[in-house]
C-alpha positions as CSV (number, residue, x, y, z in Angstrom):
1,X,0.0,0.0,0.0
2,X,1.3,3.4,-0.9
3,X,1.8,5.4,2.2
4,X,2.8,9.3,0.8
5,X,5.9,10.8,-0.7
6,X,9.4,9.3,1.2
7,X,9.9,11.3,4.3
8,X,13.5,10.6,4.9
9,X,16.8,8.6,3.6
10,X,15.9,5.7,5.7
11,X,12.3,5.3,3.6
12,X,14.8,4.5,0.6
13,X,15.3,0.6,0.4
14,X,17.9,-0.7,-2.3
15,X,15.7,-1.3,-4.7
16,X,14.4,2.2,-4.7
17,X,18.1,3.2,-4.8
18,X,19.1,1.1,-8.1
19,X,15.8,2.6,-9.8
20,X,16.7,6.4,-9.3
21,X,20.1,5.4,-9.8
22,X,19.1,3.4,-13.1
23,X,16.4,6.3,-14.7
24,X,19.4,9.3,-13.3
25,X,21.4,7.6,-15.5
26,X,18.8,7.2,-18.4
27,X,18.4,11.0,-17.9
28,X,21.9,11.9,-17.6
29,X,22.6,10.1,-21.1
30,X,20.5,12.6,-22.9
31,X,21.7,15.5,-20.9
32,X,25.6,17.5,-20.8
33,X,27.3,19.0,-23.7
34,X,29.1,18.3,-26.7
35,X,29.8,14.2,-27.8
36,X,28.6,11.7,-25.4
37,X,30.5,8.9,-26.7
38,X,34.3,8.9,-27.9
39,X,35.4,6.0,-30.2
40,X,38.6,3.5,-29.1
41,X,40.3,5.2,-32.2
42,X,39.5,8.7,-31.5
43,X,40.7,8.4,-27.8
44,X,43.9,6.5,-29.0
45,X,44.6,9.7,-31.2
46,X,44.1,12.2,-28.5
47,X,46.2,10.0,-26.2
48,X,49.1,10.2,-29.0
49,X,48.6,13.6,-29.7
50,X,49.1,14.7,-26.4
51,X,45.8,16.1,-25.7
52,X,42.9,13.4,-24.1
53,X,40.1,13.9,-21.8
54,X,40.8,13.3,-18.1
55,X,40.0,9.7,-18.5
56,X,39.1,7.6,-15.5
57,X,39.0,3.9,-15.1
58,X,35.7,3.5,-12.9
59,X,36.7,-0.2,-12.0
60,X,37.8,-2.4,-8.9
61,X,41.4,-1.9,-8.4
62,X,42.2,-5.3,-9.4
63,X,40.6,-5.0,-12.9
64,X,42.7,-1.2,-13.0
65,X,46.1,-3.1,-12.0
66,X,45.5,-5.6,-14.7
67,X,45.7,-3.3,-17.2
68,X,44.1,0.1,-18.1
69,X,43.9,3.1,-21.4
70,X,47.1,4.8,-21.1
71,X,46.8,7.7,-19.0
72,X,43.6,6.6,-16.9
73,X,43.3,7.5,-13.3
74,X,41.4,5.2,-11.0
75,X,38.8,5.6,-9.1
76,X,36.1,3.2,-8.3
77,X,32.7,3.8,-9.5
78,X,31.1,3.8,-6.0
79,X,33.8,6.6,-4.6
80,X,33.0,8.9,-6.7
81,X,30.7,11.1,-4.8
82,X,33.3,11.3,-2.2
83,X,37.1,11.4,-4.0
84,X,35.8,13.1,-7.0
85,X,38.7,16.1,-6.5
86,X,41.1,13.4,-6.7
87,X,40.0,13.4,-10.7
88,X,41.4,17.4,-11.0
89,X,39.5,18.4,-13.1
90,X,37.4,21.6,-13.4
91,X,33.8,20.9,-14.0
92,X,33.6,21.9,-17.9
93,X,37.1,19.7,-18.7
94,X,36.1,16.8,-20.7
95,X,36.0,13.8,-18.6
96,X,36.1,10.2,-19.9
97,X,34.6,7.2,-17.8
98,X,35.0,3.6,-19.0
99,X,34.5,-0.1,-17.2
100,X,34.7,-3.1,-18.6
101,X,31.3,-3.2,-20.4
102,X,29.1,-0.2,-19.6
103,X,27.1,-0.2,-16.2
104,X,29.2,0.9,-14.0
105,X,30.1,3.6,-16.1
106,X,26.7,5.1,-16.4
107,X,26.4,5.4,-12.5
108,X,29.8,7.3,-12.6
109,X,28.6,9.4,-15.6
110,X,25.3,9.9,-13.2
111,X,27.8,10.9,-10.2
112,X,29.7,13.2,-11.8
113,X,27.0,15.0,-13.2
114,X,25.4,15.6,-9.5
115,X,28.3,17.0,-9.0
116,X,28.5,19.2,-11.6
117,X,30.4,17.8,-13.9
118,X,29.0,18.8,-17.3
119,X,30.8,17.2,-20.4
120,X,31.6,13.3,-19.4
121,X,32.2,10.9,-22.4
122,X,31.6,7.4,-22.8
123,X,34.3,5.0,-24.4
124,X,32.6,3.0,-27.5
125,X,33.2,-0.4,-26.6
126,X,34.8,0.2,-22.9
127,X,37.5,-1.4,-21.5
128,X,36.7,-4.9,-23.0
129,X,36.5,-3.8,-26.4
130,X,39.7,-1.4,-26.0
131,X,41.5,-5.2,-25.2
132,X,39.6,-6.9,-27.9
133,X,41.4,-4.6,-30.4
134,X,44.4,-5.3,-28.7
135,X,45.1,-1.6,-28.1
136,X,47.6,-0.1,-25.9
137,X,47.2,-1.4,-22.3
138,X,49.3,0.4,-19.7
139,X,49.9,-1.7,-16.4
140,X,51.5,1.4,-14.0
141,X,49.2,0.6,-11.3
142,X,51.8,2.3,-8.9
143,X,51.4,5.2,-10.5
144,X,48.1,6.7,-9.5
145,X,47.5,4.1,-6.4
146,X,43.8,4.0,-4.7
């Protein structure tokens, strides 16, 4: 039985969660400026040329260590509401999110863009078709460590 409008936090179950989180993200793909999506091969140029998006790798740090895009910070899909500074970038930059296959970027796309983040970019083909092309794969987890 419907009992009203949710009063507080604690009315939210999961399932309530994963649906706003699931139609923000719907919303959020038809929303922000410029290109939505950025192909493996237009990436791989700007990563060449000198001149990419901040891109960030929004999977587990096991899937980051075992290879990533060139030049991709990490930073887990789920911490992004509370580490996003540690992306430095300035809410107009171009920022690239990626996993392995999709979902988990479109909650970090979603995240960002709560927090103002207004021109984030999809990867064609994510992180599994960036390895299916046998592109370059950079293992440095040391460098930017979680």
């Amino acid at each position: 039985m419907y009992g009203g409008p949710l009063q507080n936090v604690s009315d939210f179950t999961p399932s309530t969660f994963l649906v706003i989180l699931v139609l923000g993200s719907l919303t959020v793909s038809c929303s922000g400026k410029g290109i939505s999506h950025m192909t493996q091969d237009q990436l791989l140029a700007a990563i060449e040329q000198g001149n990419p998006p901040t891109i960030v790798d929004v999977r587990s740090q096991s899937e980051y260590e075992s290879g990533h895009v060139p030049g991709a910070r990490h930073l887990p899909f789920y911490a992004l509401w509370s580490r996003h500074e540690e992306i430095q970038a300035k809410s107009e930059d171009p920022i690239m999110v990626y996993c392995e296959h999709g979902p988990r970027a479109g909650i970090a796309k979603f995240a960002l863009w709560t927090l103002g983040y207004t021109t984030i970019i999809y990867l064609d083909g994510h992180m599994s078709g960036w390895k299916e092309r046998k592109l370059p794969i950079s293992n440095d987890a040391g460098k930017n460590p979680q």
